[in-house]
BAVEXMAR-283934 format. One record per residue (C-alpha): y negated, z negated, x. Coordinates in Angstrom, 2 decimals, padded with zeros to 5 digits, always signed. Each point is the difference from the previous one (the first is absolute). Example, Ala and Ser with C-alpha at 12.3 -4.5 7.8 and 13.67 -1.06 7.14 Angstrom:
REM BAVEXMAR-283934
pt py = +004.50; pz = -007.80; px = +012.30
pt py = -003.44; pz = +000.66; px = +001.37
This chain:
REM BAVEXMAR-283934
pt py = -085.28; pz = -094.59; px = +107.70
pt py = -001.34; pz = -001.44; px = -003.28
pt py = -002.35; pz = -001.42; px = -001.34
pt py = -001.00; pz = -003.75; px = -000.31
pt py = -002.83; pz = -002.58; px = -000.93
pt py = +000.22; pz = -003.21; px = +002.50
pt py = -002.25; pz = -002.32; px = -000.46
pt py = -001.47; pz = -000.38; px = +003.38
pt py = -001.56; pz = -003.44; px = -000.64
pt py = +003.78; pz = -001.60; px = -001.16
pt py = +002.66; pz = +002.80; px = +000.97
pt py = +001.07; pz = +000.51; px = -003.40
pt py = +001.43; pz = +002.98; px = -000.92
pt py = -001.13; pz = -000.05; px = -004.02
pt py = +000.75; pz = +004.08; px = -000.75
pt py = +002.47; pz = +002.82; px = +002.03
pt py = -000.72; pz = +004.14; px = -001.03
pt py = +002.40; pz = +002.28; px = +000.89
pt py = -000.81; pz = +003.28; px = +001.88
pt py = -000.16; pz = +003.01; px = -002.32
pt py = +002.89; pz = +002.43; px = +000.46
pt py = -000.42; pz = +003.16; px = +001.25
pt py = +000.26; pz = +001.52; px = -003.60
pt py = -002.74; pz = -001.96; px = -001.24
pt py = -002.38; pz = +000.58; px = +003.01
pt py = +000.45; pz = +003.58; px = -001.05
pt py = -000.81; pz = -000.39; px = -003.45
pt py = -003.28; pz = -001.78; px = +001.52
pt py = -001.24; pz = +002.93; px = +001.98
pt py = +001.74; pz = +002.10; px = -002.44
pt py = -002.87; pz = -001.87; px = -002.86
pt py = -003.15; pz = +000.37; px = +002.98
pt py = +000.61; pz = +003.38; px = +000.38
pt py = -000.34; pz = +000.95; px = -003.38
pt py = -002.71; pz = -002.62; px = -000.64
pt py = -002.29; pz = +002.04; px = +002.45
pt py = +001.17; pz = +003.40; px = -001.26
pt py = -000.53; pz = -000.03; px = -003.49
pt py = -001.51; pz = -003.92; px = -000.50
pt py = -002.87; pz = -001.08; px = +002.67
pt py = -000.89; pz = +002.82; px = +002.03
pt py = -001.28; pz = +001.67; px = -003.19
pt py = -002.06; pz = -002.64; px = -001.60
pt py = -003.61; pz = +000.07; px = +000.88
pt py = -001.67; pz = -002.46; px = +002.54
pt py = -001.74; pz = -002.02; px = -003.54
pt py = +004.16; pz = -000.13; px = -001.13
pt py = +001.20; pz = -001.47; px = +003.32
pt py = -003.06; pz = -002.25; px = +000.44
pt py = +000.83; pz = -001.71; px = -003.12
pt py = +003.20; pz = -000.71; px = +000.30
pt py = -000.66; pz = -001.39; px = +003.97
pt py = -003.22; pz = -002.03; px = -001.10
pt py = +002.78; pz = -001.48; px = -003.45
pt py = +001.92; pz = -001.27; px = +003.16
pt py = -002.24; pz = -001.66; px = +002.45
pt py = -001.12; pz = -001.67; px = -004.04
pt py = +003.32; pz = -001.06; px = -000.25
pt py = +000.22; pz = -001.57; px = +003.27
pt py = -003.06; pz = -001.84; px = -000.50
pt py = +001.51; pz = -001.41; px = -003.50
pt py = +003.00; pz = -001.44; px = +001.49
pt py = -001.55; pz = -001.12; px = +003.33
pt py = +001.61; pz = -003.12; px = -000.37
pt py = +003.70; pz = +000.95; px = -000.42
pt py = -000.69; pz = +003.10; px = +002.78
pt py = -001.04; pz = -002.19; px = +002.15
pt py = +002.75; pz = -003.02; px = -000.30
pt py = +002.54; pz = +002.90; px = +000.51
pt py = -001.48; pz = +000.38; px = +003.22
pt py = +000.04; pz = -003.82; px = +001.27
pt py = +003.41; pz = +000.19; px = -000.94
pt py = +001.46; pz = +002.18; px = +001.40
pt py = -001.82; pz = +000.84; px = +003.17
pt py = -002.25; pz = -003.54; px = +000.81
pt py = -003.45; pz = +001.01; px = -000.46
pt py = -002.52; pz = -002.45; px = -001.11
pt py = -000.28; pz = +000.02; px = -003.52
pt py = -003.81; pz = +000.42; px = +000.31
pt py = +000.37; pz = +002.81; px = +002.45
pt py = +002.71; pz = +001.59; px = -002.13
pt py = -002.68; pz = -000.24; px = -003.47
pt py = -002.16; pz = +001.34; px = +002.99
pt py = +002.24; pz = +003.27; px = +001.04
pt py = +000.66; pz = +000.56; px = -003.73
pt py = -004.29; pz = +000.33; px = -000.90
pt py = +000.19; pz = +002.56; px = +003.67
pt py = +002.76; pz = +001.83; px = -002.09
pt py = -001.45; pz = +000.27; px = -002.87
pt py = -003.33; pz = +000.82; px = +002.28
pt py = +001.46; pz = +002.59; px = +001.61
pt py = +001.34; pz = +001.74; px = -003.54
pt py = -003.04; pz = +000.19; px = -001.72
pt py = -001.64; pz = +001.16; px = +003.46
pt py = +002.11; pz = +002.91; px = +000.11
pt py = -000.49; pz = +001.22; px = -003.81
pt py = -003.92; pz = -000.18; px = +000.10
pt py = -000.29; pz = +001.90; px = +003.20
pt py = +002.88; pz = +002.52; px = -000.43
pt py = -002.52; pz = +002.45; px = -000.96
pt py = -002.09; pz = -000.02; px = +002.44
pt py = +002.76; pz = -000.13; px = +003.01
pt py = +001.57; pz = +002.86; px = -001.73
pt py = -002.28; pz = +002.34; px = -000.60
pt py = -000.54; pz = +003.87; px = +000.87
pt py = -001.64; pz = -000.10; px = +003.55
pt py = -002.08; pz = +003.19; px = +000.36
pt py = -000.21; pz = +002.19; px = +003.01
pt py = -002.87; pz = +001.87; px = +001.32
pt py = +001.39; pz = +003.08; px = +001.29
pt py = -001.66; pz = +003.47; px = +000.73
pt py = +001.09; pz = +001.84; px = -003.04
pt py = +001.46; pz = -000.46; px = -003.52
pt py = +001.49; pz = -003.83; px = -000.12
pt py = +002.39; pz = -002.72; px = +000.44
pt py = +000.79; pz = -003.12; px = -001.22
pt py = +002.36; pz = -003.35; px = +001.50
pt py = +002.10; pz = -000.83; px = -003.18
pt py = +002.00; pz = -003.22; px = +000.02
pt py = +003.31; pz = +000.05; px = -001.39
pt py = +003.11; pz = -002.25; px = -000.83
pt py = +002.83; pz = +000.47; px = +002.39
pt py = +003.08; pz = -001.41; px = -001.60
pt py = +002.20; pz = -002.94; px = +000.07
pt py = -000.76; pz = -002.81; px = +002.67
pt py = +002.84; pz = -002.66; px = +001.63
pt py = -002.14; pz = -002.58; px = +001.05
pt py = +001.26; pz = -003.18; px = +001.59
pt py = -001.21; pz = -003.11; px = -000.34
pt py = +000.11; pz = -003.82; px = +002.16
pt py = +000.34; pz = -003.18; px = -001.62
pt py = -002.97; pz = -001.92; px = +001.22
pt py = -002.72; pz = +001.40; px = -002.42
pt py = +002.65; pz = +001.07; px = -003.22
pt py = -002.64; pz = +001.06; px = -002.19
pt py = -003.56; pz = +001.64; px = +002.55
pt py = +002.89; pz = +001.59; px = +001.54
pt py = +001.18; pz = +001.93; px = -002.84
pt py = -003.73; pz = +000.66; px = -001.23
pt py = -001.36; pz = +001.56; px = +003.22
pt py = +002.31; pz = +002.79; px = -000.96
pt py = +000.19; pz = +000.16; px = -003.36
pt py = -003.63; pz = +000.33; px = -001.14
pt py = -001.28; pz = +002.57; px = +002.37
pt py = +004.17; pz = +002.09; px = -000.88
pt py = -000.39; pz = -000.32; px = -003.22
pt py = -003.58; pz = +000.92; px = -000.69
pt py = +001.01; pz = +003.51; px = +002.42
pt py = +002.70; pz = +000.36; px = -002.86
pt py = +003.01; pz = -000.45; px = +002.78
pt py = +002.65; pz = -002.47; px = -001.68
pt py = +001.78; pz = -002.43; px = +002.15
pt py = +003.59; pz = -001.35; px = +000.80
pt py = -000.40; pz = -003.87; px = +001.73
pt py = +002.45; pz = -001.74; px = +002.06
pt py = -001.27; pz = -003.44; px = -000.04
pt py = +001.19; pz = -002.68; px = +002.98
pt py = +002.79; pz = -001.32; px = -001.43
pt py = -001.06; pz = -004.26; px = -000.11
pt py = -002.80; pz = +001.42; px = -002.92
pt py = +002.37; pz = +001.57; px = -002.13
pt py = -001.97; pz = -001.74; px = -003.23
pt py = -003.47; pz = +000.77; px = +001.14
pt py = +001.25; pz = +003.06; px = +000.98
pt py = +001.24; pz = +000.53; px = -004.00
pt py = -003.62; pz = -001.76; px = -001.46
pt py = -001.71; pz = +002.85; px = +001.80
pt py = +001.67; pz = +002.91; px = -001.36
pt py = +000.22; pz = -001.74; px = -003.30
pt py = -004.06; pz = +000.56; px = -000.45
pt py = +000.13; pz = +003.52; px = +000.35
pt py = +002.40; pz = -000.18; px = -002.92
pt py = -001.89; pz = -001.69; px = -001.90
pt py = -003.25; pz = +001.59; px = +000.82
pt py = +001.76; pz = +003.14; px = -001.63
pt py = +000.92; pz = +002.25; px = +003.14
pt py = +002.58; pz = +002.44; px = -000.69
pt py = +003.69; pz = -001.13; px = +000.99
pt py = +000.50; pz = +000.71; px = +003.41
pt py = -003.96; pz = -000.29; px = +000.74
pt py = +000.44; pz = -002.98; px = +002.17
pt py = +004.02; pz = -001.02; px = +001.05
pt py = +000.92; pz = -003.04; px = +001.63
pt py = +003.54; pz = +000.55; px = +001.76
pt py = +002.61; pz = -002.75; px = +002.06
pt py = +001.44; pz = +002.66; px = +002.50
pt py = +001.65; pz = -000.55; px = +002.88
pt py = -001.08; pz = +001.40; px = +003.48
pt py = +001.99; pz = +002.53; px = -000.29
pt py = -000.53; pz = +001.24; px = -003.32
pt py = -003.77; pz = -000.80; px = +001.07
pt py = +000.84; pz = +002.91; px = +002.47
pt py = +001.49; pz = +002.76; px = -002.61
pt py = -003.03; pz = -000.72; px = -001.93
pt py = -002.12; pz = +001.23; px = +002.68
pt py = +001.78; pz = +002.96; px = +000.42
pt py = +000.03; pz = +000.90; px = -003.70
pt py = -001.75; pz = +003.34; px = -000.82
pt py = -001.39; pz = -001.61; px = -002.49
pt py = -001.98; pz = -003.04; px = +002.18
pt py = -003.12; pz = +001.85; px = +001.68
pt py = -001.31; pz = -002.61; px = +001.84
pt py = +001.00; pz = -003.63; px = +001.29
pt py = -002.64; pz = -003.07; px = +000.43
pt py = +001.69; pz = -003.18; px = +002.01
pt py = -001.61; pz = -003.30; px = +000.70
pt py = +002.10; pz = -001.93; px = +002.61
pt py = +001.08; pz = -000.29; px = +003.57
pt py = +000.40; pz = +001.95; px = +002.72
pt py = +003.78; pz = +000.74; px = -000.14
pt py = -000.47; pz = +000.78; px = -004.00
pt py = -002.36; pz = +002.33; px = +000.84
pt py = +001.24; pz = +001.83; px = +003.07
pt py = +003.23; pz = +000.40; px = -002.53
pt py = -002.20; pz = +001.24; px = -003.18
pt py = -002.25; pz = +001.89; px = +002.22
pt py = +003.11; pz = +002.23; px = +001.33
pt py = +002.01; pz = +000.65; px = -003.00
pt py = -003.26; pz = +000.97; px = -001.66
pt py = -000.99; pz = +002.05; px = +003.25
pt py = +004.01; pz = +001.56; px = -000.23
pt py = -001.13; pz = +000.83; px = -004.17
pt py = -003.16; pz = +001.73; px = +000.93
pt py = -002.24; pz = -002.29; px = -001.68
pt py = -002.83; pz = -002.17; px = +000.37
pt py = +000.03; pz = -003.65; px = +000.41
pt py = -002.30; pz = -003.04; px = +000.23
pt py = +000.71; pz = -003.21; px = +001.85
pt py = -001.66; pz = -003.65; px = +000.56
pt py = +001.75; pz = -001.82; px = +002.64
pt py = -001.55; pz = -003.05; px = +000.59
pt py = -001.94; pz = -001.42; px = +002.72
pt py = -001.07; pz = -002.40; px = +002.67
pt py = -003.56; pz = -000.13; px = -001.19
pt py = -002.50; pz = -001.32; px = +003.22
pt py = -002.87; pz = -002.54; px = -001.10
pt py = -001.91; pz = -000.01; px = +002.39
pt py = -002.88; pz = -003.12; px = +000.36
pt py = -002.91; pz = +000.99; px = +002.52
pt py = -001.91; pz = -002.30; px = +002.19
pt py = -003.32; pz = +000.42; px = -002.92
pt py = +002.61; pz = -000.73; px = -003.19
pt py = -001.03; pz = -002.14; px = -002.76
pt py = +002.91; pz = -002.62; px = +000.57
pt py = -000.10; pz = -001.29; px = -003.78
pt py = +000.12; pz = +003.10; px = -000.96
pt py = +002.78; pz = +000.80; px = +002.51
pt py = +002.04; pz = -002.56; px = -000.63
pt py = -000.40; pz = +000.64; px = -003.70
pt py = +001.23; pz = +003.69; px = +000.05
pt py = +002.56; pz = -000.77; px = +002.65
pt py = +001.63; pz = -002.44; px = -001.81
pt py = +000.16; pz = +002.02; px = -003.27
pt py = +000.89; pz = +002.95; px = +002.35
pt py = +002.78; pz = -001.47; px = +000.69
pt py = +001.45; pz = -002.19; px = -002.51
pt py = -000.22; pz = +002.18; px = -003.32
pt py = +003.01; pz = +000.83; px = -001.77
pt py = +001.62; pz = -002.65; px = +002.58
pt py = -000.58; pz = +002.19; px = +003.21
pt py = +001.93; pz = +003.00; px = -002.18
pt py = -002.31; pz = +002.79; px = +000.85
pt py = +000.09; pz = +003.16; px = +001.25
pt py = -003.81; pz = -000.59; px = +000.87
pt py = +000.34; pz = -003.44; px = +000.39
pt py = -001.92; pz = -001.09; px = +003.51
pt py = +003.21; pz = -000.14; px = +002.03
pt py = -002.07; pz = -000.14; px = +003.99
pt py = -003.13; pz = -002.15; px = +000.49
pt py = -001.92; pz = +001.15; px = +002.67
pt py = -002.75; pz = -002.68; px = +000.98
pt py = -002.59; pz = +000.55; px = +002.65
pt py = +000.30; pz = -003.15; px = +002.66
pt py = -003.23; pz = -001.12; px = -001.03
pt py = +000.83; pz = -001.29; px = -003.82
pt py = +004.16; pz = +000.23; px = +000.63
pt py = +000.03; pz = -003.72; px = +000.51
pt py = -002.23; pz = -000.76; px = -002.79
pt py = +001.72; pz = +002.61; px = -002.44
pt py = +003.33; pz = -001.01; px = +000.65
pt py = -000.45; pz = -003.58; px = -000.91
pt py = -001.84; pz = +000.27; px = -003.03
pt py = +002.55; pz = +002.95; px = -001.03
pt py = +003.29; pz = -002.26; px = +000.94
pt py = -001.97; pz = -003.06; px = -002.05
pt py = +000.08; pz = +002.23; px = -003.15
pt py = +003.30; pz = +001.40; px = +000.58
pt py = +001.26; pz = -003.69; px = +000.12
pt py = -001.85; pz = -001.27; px = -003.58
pt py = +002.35; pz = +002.35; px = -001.75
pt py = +002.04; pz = -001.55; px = -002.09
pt py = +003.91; pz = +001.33; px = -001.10
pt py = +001.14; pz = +000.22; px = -003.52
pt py = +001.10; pz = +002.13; px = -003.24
pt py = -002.26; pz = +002.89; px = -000.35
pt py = -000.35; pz = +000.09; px = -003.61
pt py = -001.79; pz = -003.59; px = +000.90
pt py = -003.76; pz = +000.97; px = +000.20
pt py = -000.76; pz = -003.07; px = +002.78
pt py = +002.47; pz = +001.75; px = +002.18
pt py = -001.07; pz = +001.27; px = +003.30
pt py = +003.14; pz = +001.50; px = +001.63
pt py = +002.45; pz = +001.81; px = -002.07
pt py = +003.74; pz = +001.32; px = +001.42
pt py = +000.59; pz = +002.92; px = +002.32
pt py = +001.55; pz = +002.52; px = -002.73
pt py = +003.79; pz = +000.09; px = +000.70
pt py = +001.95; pz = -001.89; px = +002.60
pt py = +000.54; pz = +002.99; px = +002.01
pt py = -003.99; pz = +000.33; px = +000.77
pt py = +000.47; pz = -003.97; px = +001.29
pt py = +002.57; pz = +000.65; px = +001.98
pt py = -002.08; pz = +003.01; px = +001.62
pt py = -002.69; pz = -001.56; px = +000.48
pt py = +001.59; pz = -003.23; px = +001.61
pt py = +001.87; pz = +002.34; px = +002.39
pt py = -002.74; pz = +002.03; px = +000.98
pt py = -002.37; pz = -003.34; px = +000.61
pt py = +003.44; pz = -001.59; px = +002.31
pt py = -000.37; pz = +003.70; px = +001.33
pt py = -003.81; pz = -000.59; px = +001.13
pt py = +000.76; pz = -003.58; px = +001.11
pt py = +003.47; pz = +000.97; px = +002.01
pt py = -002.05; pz = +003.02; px = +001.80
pt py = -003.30; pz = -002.66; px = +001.29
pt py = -002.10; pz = -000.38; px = -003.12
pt py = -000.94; pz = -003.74; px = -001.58
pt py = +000.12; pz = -000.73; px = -003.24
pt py = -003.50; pz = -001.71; px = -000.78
pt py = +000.95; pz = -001.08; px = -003.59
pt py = +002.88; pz = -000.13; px = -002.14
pt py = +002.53; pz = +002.63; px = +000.34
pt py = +002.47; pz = -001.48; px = -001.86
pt py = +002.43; pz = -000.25; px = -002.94
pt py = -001.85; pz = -002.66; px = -002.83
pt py = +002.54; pz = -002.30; px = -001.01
pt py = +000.21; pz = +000.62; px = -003.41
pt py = +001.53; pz = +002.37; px = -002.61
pt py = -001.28; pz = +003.07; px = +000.48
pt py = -000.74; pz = +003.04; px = +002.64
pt py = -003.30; pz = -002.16; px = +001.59
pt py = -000.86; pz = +000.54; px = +003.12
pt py = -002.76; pz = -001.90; px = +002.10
pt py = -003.45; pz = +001.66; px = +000.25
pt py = +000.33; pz = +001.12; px = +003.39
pt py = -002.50; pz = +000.74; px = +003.18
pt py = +001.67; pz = +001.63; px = +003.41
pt py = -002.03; pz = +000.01; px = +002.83
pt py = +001.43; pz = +001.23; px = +003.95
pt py = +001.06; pz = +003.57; px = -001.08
pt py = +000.48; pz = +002.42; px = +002.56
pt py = +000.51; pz = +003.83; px = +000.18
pt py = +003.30; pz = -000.66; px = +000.83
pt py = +001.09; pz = -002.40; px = -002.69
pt py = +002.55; pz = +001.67; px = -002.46
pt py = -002.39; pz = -000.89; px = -003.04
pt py = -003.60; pz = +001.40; px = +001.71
pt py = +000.49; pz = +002.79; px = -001.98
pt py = +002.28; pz = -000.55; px = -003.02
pt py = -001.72; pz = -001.03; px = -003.19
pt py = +000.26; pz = -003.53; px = -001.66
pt py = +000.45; pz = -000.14; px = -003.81
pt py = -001.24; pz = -003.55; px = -000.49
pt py = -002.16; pz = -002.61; px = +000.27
pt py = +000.04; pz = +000.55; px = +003.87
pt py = -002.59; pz = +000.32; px = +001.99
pt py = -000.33; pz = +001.78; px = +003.63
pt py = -003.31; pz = -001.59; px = +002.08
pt py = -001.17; pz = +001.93; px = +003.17
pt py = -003.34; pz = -000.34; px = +001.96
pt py = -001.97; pz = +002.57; px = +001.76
pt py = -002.80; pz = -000.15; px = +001.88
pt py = -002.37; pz = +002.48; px = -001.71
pt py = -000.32; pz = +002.82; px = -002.64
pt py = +001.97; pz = +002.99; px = +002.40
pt py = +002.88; pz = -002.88; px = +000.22
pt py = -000.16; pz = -000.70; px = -003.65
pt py = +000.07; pz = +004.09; px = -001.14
pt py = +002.94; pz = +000.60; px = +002.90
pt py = +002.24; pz = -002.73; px = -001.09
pt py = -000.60; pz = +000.49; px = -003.79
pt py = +001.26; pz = +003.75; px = +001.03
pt py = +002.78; pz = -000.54; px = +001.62
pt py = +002.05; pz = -000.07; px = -002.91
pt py = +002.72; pz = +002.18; px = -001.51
pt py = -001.53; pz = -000.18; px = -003.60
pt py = -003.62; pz = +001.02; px = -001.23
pt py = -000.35; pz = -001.03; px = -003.54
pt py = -003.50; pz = -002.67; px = -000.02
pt py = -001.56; pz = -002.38; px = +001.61
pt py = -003.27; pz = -001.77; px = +000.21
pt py = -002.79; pz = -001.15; px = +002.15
pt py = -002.08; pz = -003.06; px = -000.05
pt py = -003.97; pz = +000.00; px = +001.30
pt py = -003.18; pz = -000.63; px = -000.73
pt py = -001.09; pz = +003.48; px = +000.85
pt py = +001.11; pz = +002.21; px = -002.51
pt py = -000.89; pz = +003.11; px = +002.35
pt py = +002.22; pz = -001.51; px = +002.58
pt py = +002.66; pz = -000.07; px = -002.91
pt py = -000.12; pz = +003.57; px = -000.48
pt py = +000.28; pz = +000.64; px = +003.21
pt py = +002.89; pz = -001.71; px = +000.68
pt py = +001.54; pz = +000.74; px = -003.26
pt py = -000.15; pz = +003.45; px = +001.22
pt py = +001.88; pz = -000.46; px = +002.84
pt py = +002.38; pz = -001.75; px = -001.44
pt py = +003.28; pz = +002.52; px = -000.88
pt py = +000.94; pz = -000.67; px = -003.11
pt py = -000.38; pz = +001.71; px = -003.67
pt py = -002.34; pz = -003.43; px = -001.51
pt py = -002.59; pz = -002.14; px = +002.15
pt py = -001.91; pz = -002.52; px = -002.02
pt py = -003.08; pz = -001.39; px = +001.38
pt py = -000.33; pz = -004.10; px = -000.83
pt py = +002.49; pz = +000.37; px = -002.45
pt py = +003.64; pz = -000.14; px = -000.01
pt py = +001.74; pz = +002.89; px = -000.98
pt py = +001.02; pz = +000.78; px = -003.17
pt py = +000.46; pz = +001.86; px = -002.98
pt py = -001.78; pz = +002.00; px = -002.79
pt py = +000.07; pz = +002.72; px = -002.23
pt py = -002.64; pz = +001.91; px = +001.21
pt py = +000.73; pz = -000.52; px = +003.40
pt py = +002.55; pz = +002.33; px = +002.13
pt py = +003.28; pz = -002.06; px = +001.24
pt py = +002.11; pz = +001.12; px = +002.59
pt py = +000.26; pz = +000.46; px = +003.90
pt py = +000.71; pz = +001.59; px = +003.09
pt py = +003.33; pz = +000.20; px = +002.60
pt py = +002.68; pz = -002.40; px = -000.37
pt py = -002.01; pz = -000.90; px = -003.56
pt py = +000.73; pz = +003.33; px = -001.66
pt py = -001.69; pz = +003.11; px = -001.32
pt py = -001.71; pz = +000.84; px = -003.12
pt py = -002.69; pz = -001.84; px = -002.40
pt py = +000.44; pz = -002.06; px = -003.39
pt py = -002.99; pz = -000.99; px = -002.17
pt py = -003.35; pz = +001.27; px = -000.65
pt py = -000.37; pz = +003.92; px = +000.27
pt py = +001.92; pz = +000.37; px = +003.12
pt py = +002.62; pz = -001.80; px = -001.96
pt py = +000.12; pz = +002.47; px = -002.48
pt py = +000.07; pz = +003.00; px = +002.02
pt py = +003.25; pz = -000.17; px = +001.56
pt py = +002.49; pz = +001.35; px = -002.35
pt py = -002.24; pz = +002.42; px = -001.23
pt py = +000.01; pz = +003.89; px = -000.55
pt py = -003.33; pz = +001.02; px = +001.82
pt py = +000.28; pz = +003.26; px = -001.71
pt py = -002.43; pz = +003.13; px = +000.83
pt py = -001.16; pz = +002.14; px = -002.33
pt py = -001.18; pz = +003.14; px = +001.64
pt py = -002.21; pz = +002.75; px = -002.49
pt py = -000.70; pz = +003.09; px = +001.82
């Protein structure tokens, strides 16, 4: 397969790595194995903490140069790539000052003599890792992982090979143990023997559906737990009462950060008929004052779609739309310049029957539909293969809730568009995936939740 930086802003090619061979990939997990053995696993939660919070330090000394990595190789914004490297670093430093208190002996009041909920390391992790955040990605695992005492084996997507190498360099340099952290270029099928090695005890993937229908059965065939984020087709929904500066404000962020790129990205916007009108052409007007250009420029607007592949994808899917009834509002096309830009897009005319109603849209593309009223709104934003966020607009907070609640999906945010924290639990529902990263939940799920019965 291999791995290879293009620069998605000039299709340059400036560095090429190699896959490691299958001798070397055992040598890896070979080093993990006997970093959690006799290494990690046995250093105390004060040992581990220091080492993780020497890291996210680290990060936040070379922000700069961690954060140009990611412009160039994926697109990203270079103030929203010194952005996702201060969430990294964030997240780190999170995860060591609250260890403790996640992982602490849990008491139970029983009848007679006692018992106690012990948390324990499990092992060496696989986890699996996208492209379109290189470095939050890589965090959300490895703070709450490492602070258990777990060590971890990363296959990286393979247009970040570089920020994929940055990231494991830190925990080298923070003073892990070798084999404490391991960045690997496998193929997919030595991605597979790695998840049925004895040694690997669990497997984390962040991708798409086919990825993790594949990860999810060989780990299921291996006996061992996994944890997947799948993406989405987030619903923002704007009520009759919504703040429309507000609205517009969030929606627009919603959809445009990290160029459309997101797996909670707003991907549907569901309007009540009341403000659609309104909405729509104050949303298209923004949309259409972005302006194109190299992402490490700080006055641009719209950066590059990440590799030509996710153009082409995108363009077929919107020709898809547009072939089976839909009209394209704005844009939906190829820039005409060096590059992988695409046109900030708005689709309007999709029906149930159109091939892309349900198929998610990883770019600046954006899906209008109008309802008639709040049951419409929670129906539509529903009928959806994928549960991962979404987010309501209104002036009545209580009405928020309540449609937040009925809203099936793992994140609803209320006059806010969704995103990201540390102390916030990330992940979703059906089609979306199973499983929790960040804040406690985060760190529970490749944990020994050991009891300790006393008679």
């Amino acid at each position: 397969m291999g791995y290879t930086s293009v620069n998605p802003a000039d299709e340059r090619e400036p560095q090429e790595f190699a896959d490691h061979g299958d001798d070397e990939i055992e040598a890896i997990i070979g080093r993990a194995h006997a970093a959690y053995e006799r290494a990690w696993s046995t250093r105390s939660l004060d040992e581990r903490g220091a080492v993780v919070r020497r890291a996210a330090a680290l990060l936040r000394e070379r922000r700069e140069g961690m954060a140009r990595l990611v412009t160039l190789e994926m697109g990203k914004l270079i103030a929203e790539a010194r952005a996702e490297v201060d969430l990294s670093a964030d997240i780190l430093d999170y995860y060591a000052d609250n260890a403790a208190a996640f992982l602490a002996d849990r008491p139970l009041a029983i009848a007679t003599g006692e018992a106690v909920v012990e948390s324990a390391s499990m092992g060496v992790l696989f986890c699996i890792e996208p492209w379109n955040f290189p470095y939050y990605q890589l965090a959300r695992v490895a703070g709450p992982n490492l602070m258990v005492g777990n060590t971890l084996v990363v296959k990286h997507a393979p247009n970040v090979p570089q920020c994929a190498l940055a990231f494991a360099k830190l925990f080298v340099d923070a003073g892990a143990p070798e084999g404490t952290y391991a960045n690997v270029f496998a193929s997919n099928e030595q991605a597979a023997r790695l998840i049925a090695d004895d040694r690997v005890v669990g497997v984390a993937l962040t991708g798409g559906v086919r990825a993790g229908a594949a990860v999810a059965s060989a780990a299921g065939q291996a006996v061992k737990k996994s944890t997947l984020e799948l993406g989405g087709s987030d619903a923002f929904i704007v009520l009759d009462d919504a703040d429309l500066d507000l609205a517009v404000k969030e929606g627009v962020w919603a959809k445009m950060n990290n160029t459309g790129e997101c797996c909670i990205a707003a991907k549907r916007y569901i309007l009540h008929e009341k403000v659609a009108d309104e909405f729509v052409a104050r949303f298209k007007a923004e949309l259409e004052k972005l302006r194109p250009g190299d992402p490490m420029d700080e006055t641009t607007t719209l950066g590059p779609l990440c590799t030509g592949r996710a153009l082409s994808d995108a363009l077929g899917q919107i020709n898809s739309a547009v072939d089976g009834g839909a009209k394209v509002l704005l844009g939906g096309r190829r820039l005409d310049r060096p590059g992988f830009y695409l046109e900030p897009t708005i689709i309007t005319d999709l029906r149930p029957d159109n091939p892309a109603y349900h198929e998610e849209i990883f770019a600046p593309v954006a899906i209008v539909f109008r309802v008639a009223d709040e049951n419409s709104a929670v129906e539509l934003a529903n009928d959806s293969p994928y549960g991962l966020g979404g987010t309501v607009m209104t002036r009545d907070v209580e009405r928020g809730k309540r449609v937040a609640r009925r809203i099936q999906s793992g994140m609803v945010f209320v006059n806010k568009a969704t995103w990201t924290a540390p102390d916030l639990p990330f992940g979703g529902i059906k089609n979306s995936g199973y499983g929790r990263e960040l804040a406690e939940a985060g760190m529970g799920e490749f944990v020994n939740r050991k009891l300790v019965r006393v008679a």
